[in-house]
VOLUMMAR-880156 format. One line per 10 residues: for each residue x, y, z of C-alpha. Coordinates in nm, 4 decimals. Layout:
REM residues N
X:Y:Z; ...
//
This chain:
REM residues 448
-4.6787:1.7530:-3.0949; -5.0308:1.5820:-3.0236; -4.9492:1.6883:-2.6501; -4.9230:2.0149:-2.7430; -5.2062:2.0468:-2.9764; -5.4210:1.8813:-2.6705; -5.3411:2.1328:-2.4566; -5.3090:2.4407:-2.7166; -5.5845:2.7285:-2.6500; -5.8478:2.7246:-2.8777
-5.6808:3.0986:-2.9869; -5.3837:2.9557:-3.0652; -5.5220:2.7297:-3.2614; -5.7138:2.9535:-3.4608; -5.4013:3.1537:-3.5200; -5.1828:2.8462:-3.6130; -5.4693:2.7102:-3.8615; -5.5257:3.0089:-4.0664; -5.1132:3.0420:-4.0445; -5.1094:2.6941:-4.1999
-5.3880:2.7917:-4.4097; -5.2273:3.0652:-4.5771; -4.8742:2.9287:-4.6252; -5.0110:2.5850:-4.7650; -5.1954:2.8187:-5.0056; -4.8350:3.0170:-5.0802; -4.6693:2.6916:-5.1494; -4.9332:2.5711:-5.4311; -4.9209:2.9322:-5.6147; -4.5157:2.9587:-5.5763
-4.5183:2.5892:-5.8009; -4.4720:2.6526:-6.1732; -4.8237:2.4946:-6.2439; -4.9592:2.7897:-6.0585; -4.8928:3.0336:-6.3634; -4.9206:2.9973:-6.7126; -4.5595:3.0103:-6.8504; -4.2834:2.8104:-6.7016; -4.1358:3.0531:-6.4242; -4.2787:3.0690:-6.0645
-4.4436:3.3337:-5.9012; -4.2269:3.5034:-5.6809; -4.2693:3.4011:-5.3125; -4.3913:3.7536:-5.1969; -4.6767:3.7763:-5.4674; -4.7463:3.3644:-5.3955; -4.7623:3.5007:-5.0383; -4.9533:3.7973:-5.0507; -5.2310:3.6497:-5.2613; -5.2690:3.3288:-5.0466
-5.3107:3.5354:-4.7360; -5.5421:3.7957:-4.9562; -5.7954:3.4843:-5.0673; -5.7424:3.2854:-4.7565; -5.8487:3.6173:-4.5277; -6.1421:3.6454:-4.8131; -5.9886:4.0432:-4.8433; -5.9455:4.0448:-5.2122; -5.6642:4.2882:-5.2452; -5.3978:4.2097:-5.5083
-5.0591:4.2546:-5.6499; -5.0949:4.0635:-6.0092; -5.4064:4.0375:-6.2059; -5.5705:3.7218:-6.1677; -5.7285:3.6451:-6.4872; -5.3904:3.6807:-6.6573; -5.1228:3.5863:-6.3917; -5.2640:3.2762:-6.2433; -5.3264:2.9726:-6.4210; -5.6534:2.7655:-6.3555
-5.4501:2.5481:-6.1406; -5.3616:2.8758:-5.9571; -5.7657:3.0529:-6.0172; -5.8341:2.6891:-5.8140; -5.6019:2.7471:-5.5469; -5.6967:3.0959:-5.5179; -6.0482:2.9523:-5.5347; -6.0147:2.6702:-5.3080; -5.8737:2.9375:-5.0517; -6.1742:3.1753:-5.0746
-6.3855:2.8892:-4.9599; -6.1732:2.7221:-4.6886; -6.1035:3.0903:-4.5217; -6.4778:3.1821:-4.5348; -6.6382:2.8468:-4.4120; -6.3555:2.8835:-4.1218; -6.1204:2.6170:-4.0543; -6.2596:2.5377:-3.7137; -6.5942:2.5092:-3.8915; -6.4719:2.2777:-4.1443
-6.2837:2.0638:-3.9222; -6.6262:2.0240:-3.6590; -6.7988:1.9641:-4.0118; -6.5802:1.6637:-4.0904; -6.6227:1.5485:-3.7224; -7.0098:1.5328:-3.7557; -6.9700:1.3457:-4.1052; -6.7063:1.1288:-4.0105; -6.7721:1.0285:-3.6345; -7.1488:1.1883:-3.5779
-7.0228:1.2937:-3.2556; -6.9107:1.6114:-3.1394; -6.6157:1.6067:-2.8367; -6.6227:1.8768:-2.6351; -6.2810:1.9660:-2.7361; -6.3725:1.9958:-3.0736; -6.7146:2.2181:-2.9745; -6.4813:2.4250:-2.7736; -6.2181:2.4957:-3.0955; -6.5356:2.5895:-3.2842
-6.6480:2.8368:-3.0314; -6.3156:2.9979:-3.0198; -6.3622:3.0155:-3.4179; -6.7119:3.0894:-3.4816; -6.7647:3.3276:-3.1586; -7.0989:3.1079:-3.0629; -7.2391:3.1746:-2.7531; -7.2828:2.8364:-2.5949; -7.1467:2.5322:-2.6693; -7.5019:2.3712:-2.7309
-7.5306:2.5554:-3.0214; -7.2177:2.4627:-3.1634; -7.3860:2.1839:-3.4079; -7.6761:2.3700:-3.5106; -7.4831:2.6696:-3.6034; -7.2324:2.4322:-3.8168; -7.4640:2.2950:-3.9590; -7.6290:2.6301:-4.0816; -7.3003:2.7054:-4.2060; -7.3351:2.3929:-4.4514
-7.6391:2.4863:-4.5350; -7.6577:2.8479:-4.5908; -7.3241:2.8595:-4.7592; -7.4333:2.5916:-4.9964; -7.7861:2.6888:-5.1019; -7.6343:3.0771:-5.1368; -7.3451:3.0174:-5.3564; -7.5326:2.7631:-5.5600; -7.8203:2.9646:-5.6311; -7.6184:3.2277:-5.7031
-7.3297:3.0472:-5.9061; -7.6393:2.9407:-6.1616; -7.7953:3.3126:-6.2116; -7.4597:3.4632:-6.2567; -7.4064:3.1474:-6.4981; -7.6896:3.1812:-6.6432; -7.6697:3.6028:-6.7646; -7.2883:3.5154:-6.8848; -7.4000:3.2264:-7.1036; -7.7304:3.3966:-7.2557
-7.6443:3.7785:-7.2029; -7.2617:3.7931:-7.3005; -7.2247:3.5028:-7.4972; -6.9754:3.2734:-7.3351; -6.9691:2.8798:-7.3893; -7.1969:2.7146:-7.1074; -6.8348:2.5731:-6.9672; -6.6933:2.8873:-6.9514; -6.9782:3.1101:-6.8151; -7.0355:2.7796:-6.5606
-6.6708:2.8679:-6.4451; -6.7127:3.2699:-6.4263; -7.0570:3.2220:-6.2386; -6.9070:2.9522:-5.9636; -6.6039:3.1674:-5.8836; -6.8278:3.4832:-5.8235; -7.0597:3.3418:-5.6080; -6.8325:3.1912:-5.4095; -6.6110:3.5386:-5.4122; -6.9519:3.6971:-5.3093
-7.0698:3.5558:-5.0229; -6.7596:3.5005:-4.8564; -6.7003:3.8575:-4.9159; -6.3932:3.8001:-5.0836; -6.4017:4.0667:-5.4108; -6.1643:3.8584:-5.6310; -6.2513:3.8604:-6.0007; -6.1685:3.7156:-6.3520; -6.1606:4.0447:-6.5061; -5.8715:4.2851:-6.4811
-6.0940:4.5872:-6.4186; -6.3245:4.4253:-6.1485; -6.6528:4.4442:-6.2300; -6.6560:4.7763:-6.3684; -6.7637:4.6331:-6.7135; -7.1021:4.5224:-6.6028; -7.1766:4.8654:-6.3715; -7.4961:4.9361:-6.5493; -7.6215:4.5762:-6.5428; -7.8463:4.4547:-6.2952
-7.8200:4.0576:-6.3394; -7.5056:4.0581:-6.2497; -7.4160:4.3458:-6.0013; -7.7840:4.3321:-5.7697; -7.6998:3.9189:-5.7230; -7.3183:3.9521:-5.6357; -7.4138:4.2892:-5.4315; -7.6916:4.0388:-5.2971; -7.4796:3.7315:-5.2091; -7.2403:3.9875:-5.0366
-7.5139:4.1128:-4.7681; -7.6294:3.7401:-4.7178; -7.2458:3.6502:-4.6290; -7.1993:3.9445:-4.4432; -7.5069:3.9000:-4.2549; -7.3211:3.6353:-3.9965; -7.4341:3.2785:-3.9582; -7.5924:3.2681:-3.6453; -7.8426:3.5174:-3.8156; -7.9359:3.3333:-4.0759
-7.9892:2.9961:-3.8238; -8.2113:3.2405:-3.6996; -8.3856:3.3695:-3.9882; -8.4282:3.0135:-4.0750; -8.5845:2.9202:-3.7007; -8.8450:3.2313:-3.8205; -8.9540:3.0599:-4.0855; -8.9872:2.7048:-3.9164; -9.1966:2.8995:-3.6351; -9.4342:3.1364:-3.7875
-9.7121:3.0284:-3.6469; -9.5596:3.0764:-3.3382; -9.4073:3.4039:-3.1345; -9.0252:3.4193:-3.2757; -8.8270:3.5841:-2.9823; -8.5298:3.7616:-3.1537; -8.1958:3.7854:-3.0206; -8.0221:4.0513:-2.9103; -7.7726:3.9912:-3.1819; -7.9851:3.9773:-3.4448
-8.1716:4.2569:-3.3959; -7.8752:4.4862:-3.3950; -7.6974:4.2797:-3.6890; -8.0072:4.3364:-3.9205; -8.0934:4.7110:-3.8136; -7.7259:4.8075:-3.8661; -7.6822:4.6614:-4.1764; -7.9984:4.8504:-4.3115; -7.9021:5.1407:-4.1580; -7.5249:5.1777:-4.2795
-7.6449:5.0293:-4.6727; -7.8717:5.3145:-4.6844; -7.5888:5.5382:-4.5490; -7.3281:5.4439:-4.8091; -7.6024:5.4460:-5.0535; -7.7086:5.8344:-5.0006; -7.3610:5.9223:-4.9375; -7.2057:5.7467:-5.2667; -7.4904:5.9187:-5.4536; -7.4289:6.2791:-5.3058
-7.0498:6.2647:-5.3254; -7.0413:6.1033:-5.6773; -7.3337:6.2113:-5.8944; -7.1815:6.4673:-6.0929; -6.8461:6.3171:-6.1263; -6.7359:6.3136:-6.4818; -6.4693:6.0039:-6.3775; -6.7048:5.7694:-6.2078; -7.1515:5.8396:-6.1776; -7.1323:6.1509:-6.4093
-7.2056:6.0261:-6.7396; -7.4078:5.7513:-6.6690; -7.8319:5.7531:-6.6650; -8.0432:5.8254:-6.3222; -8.1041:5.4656:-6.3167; -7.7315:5.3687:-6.3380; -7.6599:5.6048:-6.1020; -7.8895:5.4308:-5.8516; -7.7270:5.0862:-5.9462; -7.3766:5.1661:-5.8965
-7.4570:5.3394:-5.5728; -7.5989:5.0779:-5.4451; -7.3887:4.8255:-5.5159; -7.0836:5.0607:-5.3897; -7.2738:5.0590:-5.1059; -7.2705:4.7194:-5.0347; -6.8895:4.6581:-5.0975; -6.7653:4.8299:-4.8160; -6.9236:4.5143:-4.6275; -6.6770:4.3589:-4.6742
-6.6323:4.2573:-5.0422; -6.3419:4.4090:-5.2884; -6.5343:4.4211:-5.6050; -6.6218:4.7385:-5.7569; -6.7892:4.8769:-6.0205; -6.6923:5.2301:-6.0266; -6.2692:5.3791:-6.0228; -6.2461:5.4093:-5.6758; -5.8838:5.5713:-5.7445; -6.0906:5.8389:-5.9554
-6.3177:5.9181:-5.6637; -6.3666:6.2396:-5.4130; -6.1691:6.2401:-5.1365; -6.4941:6.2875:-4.9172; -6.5763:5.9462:-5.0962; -6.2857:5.7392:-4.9900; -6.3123:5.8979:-4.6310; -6.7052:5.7326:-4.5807; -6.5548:5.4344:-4.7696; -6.2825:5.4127:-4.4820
-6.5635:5.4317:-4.2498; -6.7884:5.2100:-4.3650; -6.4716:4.9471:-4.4199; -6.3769:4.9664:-4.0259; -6.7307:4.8764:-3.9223; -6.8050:4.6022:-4.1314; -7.0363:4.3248:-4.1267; -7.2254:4.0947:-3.9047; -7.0176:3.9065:-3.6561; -6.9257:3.5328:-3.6756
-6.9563:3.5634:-4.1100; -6.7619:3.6024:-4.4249; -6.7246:3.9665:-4.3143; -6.4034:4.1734:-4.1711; -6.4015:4.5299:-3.9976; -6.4540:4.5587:-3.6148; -6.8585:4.4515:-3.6964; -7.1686:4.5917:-3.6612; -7.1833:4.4494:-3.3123; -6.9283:4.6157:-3.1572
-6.9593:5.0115:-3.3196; -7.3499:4.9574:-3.2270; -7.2058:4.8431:-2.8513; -7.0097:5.1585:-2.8207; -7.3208:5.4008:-2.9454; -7.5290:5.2465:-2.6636; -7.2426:5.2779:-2.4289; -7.2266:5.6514:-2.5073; -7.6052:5.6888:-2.4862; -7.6293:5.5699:-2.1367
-7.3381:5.7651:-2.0496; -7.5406:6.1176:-2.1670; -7.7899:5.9959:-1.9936; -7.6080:5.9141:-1.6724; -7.7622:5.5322:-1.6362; -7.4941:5.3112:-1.4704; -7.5959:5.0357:-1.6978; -7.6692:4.9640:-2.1045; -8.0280:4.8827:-2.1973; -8.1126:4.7538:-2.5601
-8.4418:4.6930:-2.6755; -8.5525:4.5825:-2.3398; -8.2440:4.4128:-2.2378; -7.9431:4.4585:-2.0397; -7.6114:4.4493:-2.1842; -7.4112:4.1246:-2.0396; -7.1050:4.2356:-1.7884; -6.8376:4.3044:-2.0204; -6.9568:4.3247:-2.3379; -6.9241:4.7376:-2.3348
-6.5259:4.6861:-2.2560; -6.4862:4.4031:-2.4822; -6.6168:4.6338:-2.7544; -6.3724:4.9235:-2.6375; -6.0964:4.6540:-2.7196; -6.1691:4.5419:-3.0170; -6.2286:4.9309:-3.1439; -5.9182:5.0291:-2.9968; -5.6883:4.7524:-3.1121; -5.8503:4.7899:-3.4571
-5.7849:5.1721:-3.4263; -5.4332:5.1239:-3.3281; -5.3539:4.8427:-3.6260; -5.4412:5.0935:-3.8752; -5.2881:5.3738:-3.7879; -4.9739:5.1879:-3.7634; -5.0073:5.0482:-4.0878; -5.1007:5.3915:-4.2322; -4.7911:5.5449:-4.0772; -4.5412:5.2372:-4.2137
-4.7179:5.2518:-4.5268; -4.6435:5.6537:-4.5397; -4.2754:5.6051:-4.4267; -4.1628:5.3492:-4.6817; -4.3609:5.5125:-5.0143; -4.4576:5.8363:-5.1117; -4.8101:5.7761:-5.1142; -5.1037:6.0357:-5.0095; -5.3022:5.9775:-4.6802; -5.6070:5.9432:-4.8696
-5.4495:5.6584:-5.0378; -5.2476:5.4761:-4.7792; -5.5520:5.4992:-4.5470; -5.7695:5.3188:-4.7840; -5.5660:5.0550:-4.8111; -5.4602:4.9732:-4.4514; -5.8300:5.0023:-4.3715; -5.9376:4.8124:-4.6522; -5.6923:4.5346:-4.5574; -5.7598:4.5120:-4.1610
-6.1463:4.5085:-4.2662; -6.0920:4.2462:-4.5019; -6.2626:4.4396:-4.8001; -6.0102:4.4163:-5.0672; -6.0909:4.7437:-5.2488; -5.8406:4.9493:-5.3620; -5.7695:5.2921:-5.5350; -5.4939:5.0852:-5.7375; -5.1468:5.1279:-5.5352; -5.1258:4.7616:-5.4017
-4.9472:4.6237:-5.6995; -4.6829:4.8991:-5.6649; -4.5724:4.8708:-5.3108; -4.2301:4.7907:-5.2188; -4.1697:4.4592:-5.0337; -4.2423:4.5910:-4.6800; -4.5253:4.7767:-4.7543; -4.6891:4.4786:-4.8759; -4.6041:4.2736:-4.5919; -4.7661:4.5074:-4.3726
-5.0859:4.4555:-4.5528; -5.0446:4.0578:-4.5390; -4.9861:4.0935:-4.1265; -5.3476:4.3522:-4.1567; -5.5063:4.1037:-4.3804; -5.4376:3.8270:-4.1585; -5.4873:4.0166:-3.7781; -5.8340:4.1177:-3.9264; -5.9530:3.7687:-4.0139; -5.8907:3.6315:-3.7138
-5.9544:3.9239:-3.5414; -5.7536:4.1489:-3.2884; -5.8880:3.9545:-2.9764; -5.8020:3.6526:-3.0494; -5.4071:3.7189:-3.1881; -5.3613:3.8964:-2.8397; -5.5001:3.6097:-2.6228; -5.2984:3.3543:-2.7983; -4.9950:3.5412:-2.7956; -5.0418:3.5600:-2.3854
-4.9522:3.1920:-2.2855; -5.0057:3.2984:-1.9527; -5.3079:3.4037:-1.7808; -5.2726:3.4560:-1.4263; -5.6575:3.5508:-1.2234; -5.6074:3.8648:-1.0278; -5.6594:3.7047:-0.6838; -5.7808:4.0226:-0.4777; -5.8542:4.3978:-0.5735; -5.6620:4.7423:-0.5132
-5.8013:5.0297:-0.3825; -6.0576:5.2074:-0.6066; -5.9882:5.5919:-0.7363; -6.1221:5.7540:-1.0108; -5.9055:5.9602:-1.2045; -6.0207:6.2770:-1.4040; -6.1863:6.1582:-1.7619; -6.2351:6.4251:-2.0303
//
């Protein structure tokens, strides 16, 4: 076993620790402590909600508050935060505490993980990950604490509880709640919707951003050079928030079953924090099963794309769909290469891109079509939720708990192929990889 572990590709790994991950997690919420009477959960729900929390997705099949004990909430919990932080993250973590050394073996696992471009930044970028997880959460845990203990009356104990599992839902874009109807409750109030909606953007941002953002502010009196990366991470994100945004306001405004009787200014708040969700975070303040179908088709859109890359975040990333747009503008334009912002695209990064689009492309439209064969489900909905569980988002127009035992299955394979992502399942399910050692003859077939 240790010889094979030594030798193991860092994909592999990363598939066989989130597969450990999630059945550990299925084991704890099968025991009888995990719910509140004296049966166990059935192994499919213990199985589908373990892969839900650990993939931070947020879709579910029981209702938490009710169904799970707080031995199970913990688990569920405990989950959330080990799937977010990444295990390869955790595990270099540990190294630096324990040994305050780095091997390169290690610093290689983490880069298969974290999708860091060198190995020298392998430590920093953990270490941000510490950092930026714990300051966010924390800050975050004690506002949201703070509104339920003063604004809603819980016990300090109580609202301490509610407050810490929201933040940490939040930011590592997870969408799992204490309340049965989401967050739908507090729609129309600010101190709790604009910090979770908040704490989502900030995990979905990526980590090497905010090392980034945090190098700006250590530099300002000097000229910050920004990445390529973060450039396109923090323009995108704007761009597609204020996309969902207009779009949730146009489609919904005068809907009598979700923005129609509520004031301009809740409007504006539930539109932006819809908005945000599609990032990839499952809560929701509004009936998404009571929405426009023009609604749930942006939704589906805004679910592939995603967030920022090497975060709490799912969908095929902001990266890659902005990759493909400047593929197709230098392709108009006839240049034989991709220029950004005053820089050339690396080799490989345009067809690397194309992959991870088309593999994503091809996962949920098989999972639409099984979902479709095997219940009797619209498009509308069965294409919301196989897009909402490849992305990782965990919203839901309220089918999940009624699909038969395949159906669900399919979703636990989607939850888990998105976390990891599609790249990295296919390279560790090729154990071989033999270099092409010389080159056919070039010809060009037809295109278009």
């Amino acid at each position: 076993m240790g010889r094979l572990v030594r030798w193991a590709k860092p994909p592999q790994l990363t598939v066989a620790a989130f597969a450990s991950l999630v059945l550990v997690g299925a084991v704890l919420l099968s025991l009888p402590a995990a719910t509140p009477g004296d049966a166990r959960a059935p192994w499919d729900t213990a199985l589908f909600t373990s892969a839900s929390a650990a993939s931070v997705t947020g879709l579910i099949v029981v209702d938490t508050p009710s169904y799970w004990s707080a031995f199970g909430e913990a688990v569920v919990l405990g989950l959330i935060q080990v799937g977010g932080f990444g295990i390869m993250a955790l595990a270099t973590v540990l190294t630096l505490v324990v040994g305050r050394r780095l091997g390169l073996r290690m610093a290689v696992r983490t880069r298969s993980e974290t999708r860091i471009v060198t190995l020298g930044e392998v430590r920093e970028l953990v270490t941000g990950i510490l950092m930026v997880t714990a300051v966010f959460e924390s800050v975050l845990a004690v506002v949201l604490t703070l509104r339920w203990w003063l604004g809603y009356g819980l016990p300090l104990p109580e609202a301490a509880y509610t407050g810490l599992f929201h933040a940490v839902s939040a930011f590592n874009n997870a969408g799992f709640a204490l309340y049965s109807d989401s967050l739908t409750g507090f729609a129309t109030d600010p101190w709790i919707t604009v910090p979770v909606a908040l704490g989502v953007i900030a995990g979905g941002l990526g980590f090497p951003v905010w090392v980034e953002l945090w190098r700006f502010t250590r530099r300002r009196r000097e000229r910050h050079h920004w990445s390529l990366h973060a450039r396109i991470t923090l323009v995108m994100t704007g761009l597609l928030l204020v996309v969902g945004f207009v779009a949730f306001l146009a489609l919904e405004w005068s809907n009598p079953a979700t923005m129609g009787g509520l004031s301009p200014r809740g409007k504006l708040l539930t539109a932006f924090f819809q908005a945000v969700m599609p990032r990839t975070a499952g809560f929701n303040s509004l009936d998404f099963g009571e929405m426009n179908t023009q609604t749930l088709l942006v939704t589906d859109i805004l679910m592939f794309v995603g967030g920022g890359s090497a975060g709490t975040a799912g969908g095929i990333k902001v990266t890659s769909f902005a990759v493909l747009a400047f593929v197709i503008h230098a392709n108009v334009r006839g240049e034989p290469t991709v220029h950004v912002a005053g820089r050339r695209l690396a080799e490989g990064t345009a067809s690397q891109a194309t992959t991870v689009v088309l593999l994503a492309l091809g996962l949920v439209l098989a999972g639409t079509l099984t979902l479709m064969t095997v219940t009797s489900f619209t498009l509308d909905q069965v294409l919301f939720e196989t897009t909402s569980a490849f992305a990782t988002v965990g919203l839901s127009t309220g089918v999940t708990a009624e699909l038969p035992l395949m159906g669900r299955m399919v979703l636990v394979f989607l939850m888990f192929v998105g976390r990891i992502g599609p790249i990295t399942l296919a390279s560790a399910l090729a154990l071989r990889r033999r270099p092409r050692l010389y080159e056919l003859p070039e010809e060009r077939p037809i295109v278009g």
